[in-house]
C-alpha positions as CSV (number, residue, x, y, z in Angstrom):
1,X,-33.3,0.8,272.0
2,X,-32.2,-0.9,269.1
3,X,-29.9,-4.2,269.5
4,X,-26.9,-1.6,267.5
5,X,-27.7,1.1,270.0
6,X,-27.3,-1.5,272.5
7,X,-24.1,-2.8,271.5
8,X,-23.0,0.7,271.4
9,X,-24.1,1.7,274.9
10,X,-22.0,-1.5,275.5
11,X,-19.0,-0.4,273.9
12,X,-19.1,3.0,275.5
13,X,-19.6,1.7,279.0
14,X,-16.6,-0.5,278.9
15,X,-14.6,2.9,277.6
16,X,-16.0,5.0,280.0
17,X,-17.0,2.9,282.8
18,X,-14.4,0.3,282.8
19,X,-11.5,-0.4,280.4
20,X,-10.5,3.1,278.8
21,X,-6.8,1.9,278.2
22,X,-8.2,-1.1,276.5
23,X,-9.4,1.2,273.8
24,X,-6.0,3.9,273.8
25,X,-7.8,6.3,276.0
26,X,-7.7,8.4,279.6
27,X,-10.6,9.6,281.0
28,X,-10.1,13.1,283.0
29,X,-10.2,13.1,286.4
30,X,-14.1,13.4,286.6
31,X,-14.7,11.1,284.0
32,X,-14.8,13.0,281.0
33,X,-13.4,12.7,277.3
34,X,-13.7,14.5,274.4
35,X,-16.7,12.6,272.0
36,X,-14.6,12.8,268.7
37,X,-11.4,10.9,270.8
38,X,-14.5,8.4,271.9
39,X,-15.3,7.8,268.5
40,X,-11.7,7.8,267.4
41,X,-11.1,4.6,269.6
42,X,-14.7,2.8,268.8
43,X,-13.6,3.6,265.0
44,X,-13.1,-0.4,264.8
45,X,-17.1,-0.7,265.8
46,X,-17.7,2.2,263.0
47,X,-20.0,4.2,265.7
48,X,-21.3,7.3,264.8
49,X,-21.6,10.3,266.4
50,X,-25.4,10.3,265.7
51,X,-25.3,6.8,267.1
52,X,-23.7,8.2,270.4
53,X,-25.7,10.6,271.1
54,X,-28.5,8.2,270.8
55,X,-27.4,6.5,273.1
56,X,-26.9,9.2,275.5
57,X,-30.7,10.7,274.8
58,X,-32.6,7.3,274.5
59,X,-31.1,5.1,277.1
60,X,-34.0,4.4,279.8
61,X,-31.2,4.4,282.5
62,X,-29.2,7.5,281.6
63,X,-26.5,6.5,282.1
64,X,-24.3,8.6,280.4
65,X,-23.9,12.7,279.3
66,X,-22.5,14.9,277.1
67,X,-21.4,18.3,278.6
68,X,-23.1,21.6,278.4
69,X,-21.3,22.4,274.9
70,X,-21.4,18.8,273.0
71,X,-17.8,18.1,272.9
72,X,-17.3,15.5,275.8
73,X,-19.4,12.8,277.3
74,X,-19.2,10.4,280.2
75,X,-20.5,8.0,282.2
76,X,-22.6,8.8,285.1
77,X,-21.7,6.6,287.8
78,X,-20.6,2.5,287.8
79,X,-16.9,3.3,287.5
80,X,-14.3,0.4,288.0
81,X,-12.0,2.9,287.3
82,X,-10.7,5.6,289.1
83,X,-12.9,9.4,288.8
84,X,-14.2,11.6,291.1
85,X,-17.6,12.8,289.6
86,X,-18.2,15.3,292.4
87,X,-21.8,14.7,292.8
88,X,-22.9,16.4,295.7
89,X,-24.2,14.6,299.3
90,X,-27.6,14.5,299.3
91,X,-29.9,13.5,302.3
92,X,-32.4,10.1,301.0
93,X,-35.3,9.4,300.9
94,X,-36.5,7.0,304.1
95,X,-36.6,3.9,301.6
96,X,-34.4,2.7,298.8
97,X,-34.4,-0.8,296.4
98,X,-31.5,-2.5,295.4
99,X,-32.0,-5.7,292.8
100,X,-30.0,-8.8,293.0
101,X,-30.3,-12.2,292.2
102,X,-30.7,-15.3,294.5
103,X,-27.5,-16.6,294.6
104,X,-26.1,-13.7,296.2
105,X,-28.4,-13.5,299.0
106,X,-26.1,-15.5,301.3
107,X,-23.3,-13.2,301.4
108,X,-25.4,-10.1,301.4
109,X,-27.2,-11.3,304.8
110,X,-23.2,-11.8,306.1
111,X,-21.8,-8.7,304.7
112,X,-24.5,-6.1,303.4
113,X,-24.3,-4.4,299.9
114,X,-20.6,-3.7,299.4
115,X,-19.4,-1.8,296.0
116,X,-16.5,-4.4,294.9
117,X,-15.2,-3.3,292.2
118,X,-17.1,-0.1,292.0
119,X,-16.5,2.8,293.4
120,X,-20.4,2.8,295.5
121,X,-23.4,0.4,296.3
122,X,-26.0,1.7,293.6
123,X,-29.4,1.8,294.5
124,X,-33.0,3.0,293.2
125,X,-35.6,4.9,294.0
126,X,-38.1,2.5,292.9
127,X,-38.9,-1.3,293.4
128,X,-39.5,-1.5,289.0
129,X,-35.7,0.3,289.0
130,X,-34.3,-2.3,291.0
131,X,-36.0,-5.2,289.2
132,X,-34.6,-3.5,285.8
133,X,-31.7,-4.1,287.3
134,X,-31.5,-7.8,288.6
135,X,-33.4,-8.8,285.6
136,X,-30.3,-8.6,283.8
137,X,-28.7,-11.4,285.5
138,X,-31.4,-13.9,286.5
139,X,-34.8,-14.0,288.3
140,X,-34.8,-10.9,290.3
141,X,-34.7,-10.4,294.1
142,X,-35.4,-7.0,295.6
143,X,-34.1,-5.4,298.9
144,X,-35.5,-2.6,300.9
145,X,-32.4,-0.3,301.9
146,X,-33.7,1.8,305.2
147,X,-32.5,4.3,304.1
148,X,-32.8,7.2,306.1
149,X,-32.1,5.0,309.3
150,X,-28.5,4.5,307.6
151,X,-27.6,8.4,306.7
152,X,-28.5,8.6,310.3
153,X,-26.2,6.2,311.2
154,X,-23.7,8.1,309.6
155,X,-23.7,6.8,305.4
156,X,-22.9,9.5,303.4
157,X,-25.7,9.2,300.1
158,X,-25.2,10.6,296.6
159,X,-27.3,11.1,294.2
160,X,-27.2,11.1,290.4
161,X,-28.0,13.5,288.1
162,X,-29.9,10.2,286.4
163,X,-31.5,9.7,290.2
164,X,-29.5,6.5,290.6
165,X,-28.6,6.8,294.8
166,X,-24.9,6.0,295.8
167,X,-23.3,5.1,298.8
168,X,-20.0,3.1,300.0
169,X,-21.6,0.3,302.0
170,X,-24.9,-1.0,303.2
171,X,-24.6,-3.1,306.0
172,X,-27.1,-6.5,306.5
173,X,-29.2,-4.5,309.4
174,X,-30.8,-1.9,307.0
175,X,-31.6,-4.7,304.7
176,X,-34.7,-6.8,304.0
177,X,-35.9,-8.9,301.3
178,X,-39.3,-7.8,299.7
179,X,-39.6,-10.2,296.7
C-alpha cells in the first residue's frame, strides 16, 4: 500500500474506529456511515472516493467494508467507540496468537489479554498474523491463546468476516509465550 493509501486507511480508522465526532460524524449503531458523509468529513485530507475504496480492497488486514450496495462503509472490528457489529459466536479453533511487545509481558502474566479501550481482545489465526501485529510497536513477542480450552471454560469467541478472532478477556492460564 502506498504511504497516501496509508495515511488514508489512517484517517478512516480514527473516523470509524475511534474519533467520529472529531471529524462531525455518528456512526449507526453497527458501525456504519454513508461513504459520501465519510468523504464529506476527510474533505480537509482531499480523499477520494477511488482512494477509499482502495483502501477497503487492498488493505492486507481488511479491516474495513463497504456494504452490499457501495453506499456505506465501516470498520470491521477495533472500536473504541460504542457499535454492535453483530458478528455471530463462533466455536475456535484449539490455538490462537496474539502479538505484543515486551514491555507488556508483565502485566499480561498478572492479568491476561484484557480489551481496554476496545470493545474485545483481538487475536489471529496465525503466528505471521500476530507478528504483523506487534511489529507495529516494537520487536514482537507472540502468545499462544488455548483456545479451545477457554470457550470451554465458558469465553464466548467471535469471528470476523476478515478472520480476526474476538473475545472479551483472556486470562494468564491459557497463555504462553512462544517467541
Amino acid at each position: 500500500m502506498s504511504s497516501r493509501l496509508v495515511h488514508v486507511s489512517k484517517l478512516m480508522s480514527l473516523v470509524l474506529r475511534h474519533r467520529p465526532g472529531d471529524f462531525g460524524v455518528t456512526l449507526d449503531g453497527a458501525g456504519w456511515i454513508d461513504v459520501d458523509v465519510l468523504l464529506h468529513a476527510l474533505a480537509g485530507e482531499h480523499v477520494t472516493d477511488d482512494e477509499l475504496r482502495d483502501v477497503v480492497r487492498t488493505s492486507d488486514k481488511q479491516r474495513f467494508a463497504i456494504s452490499d450496495d457501495g453506499r456505506r462503509i465501516r470498520a470491521q472490528q477495533g472500536h473504541s467507540v460504542a457499535v454492535e457489529l453483530d458478528h455471530a459466536p463462533a466455536p475456535p479453533p484449539a490455538i490462537l496468537y496474539h502479538g505484543t511487545i515486551a514491555r507488556f509481558l508483565d502485566s499480561i502474566r498478572a492479568h491476561g489479554l484484557i480489551k481496554g479501550q476496545r470493545h474485545h481482545v483481538h487475536l489471529s489465526a496465525t503466528i505471521e498474523g500476530a507478528r504483523v501485529v506487534a511489529t507495529r510497536r516494537g520487536a514482537p513477542v507472540i502468545l499462544r491463546v488455548r483456545a479451545a480450552d477457554l470457550a470451554a471454560a465458558g469465553h464466548v469467541f467471535v469471528r470476523t468476516p476478515n478472520d480476526v478472532w474476538l473475545v472479551d478477556h483472556v486470562p494468564p492460564t491459557f497463555l504462553d509465550v512462544i517467541e
